[in-house]
Steps between C-alpha positions, in 0.01 A plus 500: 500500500752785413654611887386896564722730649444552898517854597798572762697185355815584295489380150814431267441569133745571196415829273582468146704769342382438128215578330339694230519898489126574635566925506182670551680817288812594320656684796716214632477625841223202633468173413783210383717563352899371391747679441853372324389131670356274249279211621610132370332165565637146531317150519617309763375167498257252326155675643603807331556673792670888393746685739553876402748686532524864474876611341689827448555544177848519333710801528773664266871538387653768289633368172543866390482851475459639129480879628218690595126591360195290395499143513298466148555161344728177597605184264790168509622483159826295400593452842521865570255734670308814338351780716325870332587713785346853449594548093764257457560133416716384699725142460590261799928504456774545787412869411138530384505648134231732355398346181169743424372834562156529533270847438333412823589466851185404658230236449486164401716333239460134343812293482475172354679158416441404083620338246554498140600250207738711375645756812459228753430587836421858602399732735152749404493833699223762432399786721177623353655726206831316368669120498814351503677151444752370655682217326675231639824626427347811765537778239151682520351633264158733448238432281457742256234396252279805419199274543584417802143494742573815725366576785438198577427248828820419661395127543686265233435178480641226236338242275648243213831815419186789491595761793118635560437860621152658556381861400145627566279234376817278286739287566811495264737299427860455339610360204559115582839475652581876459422724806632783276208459220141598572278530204217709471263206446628299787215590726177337669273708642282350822184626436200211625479777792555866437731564762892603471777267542696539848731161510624222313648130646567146373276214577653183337470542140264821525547855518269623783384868418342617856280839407320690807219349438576191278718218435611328181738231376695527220707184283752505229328383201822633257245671298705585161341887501476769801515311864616160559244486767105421539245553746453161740097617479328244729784589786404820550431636864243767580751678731833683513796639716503778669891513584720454207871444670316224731436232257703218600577194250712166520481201297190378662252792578464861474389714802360792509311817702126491292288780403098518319228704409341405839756633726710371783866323495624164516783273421455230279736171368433336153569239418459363132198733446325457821549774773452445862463757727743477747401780777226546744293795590729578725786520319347690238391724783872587490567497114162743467669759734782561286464825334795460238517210317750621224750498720438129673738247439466142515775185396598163636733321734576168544672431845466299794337233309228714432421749223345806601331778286555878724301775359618840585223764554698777531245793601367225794856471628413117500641202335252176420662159457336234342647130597432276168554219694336531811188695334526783800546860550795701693646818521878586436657803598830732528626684814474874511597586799412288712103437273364341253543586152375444131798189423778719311565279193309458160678303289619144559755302270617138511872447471472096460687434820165433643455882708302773376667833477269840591580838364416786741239766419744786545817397614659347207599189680449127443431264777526132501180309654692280756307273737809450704457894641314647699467863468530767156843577506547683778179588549276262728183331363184621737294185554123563603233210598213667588225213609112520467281561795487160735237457752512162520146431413356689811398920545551404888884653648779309517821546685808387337770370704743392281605517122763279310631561144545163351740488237857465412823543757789747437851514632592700654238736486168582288239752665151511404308872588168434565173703639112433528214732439130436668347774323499428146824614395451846664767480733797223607662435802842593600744258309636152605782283392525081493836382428454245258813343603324416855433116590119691602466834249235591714307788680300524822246732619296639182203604724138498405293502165206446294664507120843483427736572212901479540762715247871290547766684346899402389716743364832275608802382255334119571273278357164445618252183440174521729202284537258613739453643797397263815306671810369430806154694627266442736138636392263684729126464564385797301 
């Protein structure tokens, strides 16, 4: 028979700090919740036993500053890197070098890796209204073609030497290895679903044409007249996107934030033709709240071993990261002064030396993704772990007389900030500090309770690794 706890006798139990986001709204303010710490698990022996560990995530580096305005668009191409600050084009060198001037300063611009039988590789930039190429030799040069689809979605994507651009209901493409070439004819229109078109991606050989209400696949079929594209019919989803700049594609899957005719948000993975929803209700709590989702971002990192999809909901102020690996939810975050803030960077390159390079929002710099610091340049990286309610299985009061934070040590120094709240989140105590660098990280005297939640905060230039928190209560009669 299982032993019962005996009132007035102290118990010993350990907490864990992971877990599902269980947020009763989209506030943020009650309930779990991580910030910039990203849970990971590990197998440790032959029964399949896990130990988890919660971890900070990486911070940054400045590669470089390429002057000041909008952070619009961000590729790697022949071992150099290209930025569109505000309305120019700008060329990784000792000195950056403009090669473009763009008509607009603001909003989001597609910059993309191709190829072509007879240019070889190239660089695609469109902004909505105009293009440009950039050769390998880096000369760069607009396209100019009178048929050219204008306005158009600034979402490129590439297929078999056709660059593919969407316009109301169409998507267009180029002449076959000749980004300077659109004919009229070269059009498809998605129409099993009467809805515009708001994004395009890649999805192995297919075109993926994500409406607001619809998706549909598209192939090259090299059909001698008009488009060299068809409609992949029997593919087609009943449901669309609802934030164009936050699809998110590798060779694999394609991610994305989903939108239908029966309402409601939520981010979804295919992969082949099969999408899986990969959010909760509470998640999508979150996602539903933001008001603006023209201006959400969302793109993938690779680090730490892990590869992580961040979705920037800009009017929220919040940042939602998506661990591929680990199937779980987190937040990320940027300091402003001294708070949490929407995670300043929306565009993420690859430089092949196996680190992902951000470009800020508004700053005009580029930041490496280095696991080996700990803070955003200068700026320090505000970790939050906010726990669920514990009442260890009981309404009766307890009185807490100790509390350990089991995790890793630090030399010389690494101080965790941590407080309690015993009234749903409404108020916290006064803050307290364990030393993680203390043969016992531990603190007495947490007086008396009924339910429980803890908020543990790190804002030092350290790393952190936690795994959960071990008391020691003793429970009353009532």
């Amino acid at each position: 028979m299982a032993n019962q706890k005996q009132s007035g006798v102290p118990q010993k139990t350990r907490l864990p700090l992971m877990g599902a986001y269980s947020n009763r709204d989209s506030s943020g303010s009650k309930d779990q919740r991580f910030i910039n710490m990203f849970p990971e698990t590990r197998k440790v022996d032959q029964l399949e036993n896990t130990k988890i560990f919660i971890n900070k995530r990486p911070g940054l580096t400045t590669y470089k500053d390429f002057g000041t305005g909008e952070g619009r668009a961000m590729a790697y191409f022949r071992n150099k890197f290209y930025v569109v600050i505000g309305n120019q084009l700008i060329e990784d060198d000792t000195v950056p070098v403009v090669k473009a001037t763009l008509s607009t300063s603001t909003g989001h611009v597609g910059l993309m890796n191709c190829n072509s039988g007879s240019l070889g590789d190239y660089l695609f930039m469109c902004d909505g209204i105009n293009a440009w190429v950039i050769k390998q030799d880096g000369t760069c040069t607009q396209v100019t073609d009178v048929n050219f689809p204008t306005p158009h979605i600034s979402v490129p994507t590439f297929i078999d030497g056709y660059v593919c651009l969407a316009k109301g209901s169409d998507v267009y493409t180029c002449t076959l290895d000749d980004p300077f070439t659109w004919p009229t004819a070269n059009f498809l229109s998605a129409e099993m679903f009467p809805d515009p078109i708001i994004s395009l991606a890649r999805q192995n050989n297919q075109v993926v044409v994500l409406g607001s209400s619809s998706i549909e696949f598209f192939y090259d079929v090299a059909n001698a007249a008009g488009s060299p594209l068809s409609c992949n019919d029997a593919a087609t989803i009943q449901m669309g996107t609802a934030a164009a700049y936050a699809v998110y594609q590798n060779e694999q899957f394609c991610i994305y934030v989903s939108a239908s005719d029966s309402g409601g948000r939520a981010v979804w993975l295919i992969k082949g033709f099969q999408p899986q929803k990969i959010t909760d209700e509470y998640i999508e709590r979150i996602i539903d709240a933001e008001v603006n989702m023209s201006d959400c971002r969302g793109f993938g990192i690779r680090t730490k071993g892990h590869l992580f999809y961040v979705l920037n909901l800009k009017t929220s102020g919040r940042t939602l990261v998506y661990d591929v690996d680990e199937k779980l939810w987190h937040e990320w975050s940027s300091d402003s002064g001294g708070s949490h803030s929407v995670f300043a960077y929306d565009h993420m390159a690859d430089s092949g030396i196996g680190a992902a390079h951000v470009l800020h929002a508004t700053n005009g710099c580029v930041y490496k993704v280095d696991p080996t610091v700990y803070q955003d340049d200068t700026d320090p990286i505000l970790c939050s772990l906010v726990t669920n309610k514990y009442d260890m299985d009981s309404y009766n009061r307890k009185f807490m007389s100790s509390l350990k934070l089991v995790g890793d040590s630090y030399s010389p120094s690494n101080v965790v900030t941590f407080y309690w709240t015993d009234d749903d989140y409404q108020t916290w105590s006064n803050a307290k500090t364990i030393d993680m660098n203390d043969d016992f990280p531990a603190f007495q005297r947490l007086g008396a309770f009924r339910r429980r939640a803890f908020k543990f905060e790190h804002s030092g230039n350290t790393p952190l690794r936690l795994e959960s928190v071990e008391v020691v209560y003793t429970e009353g009669a009532n």
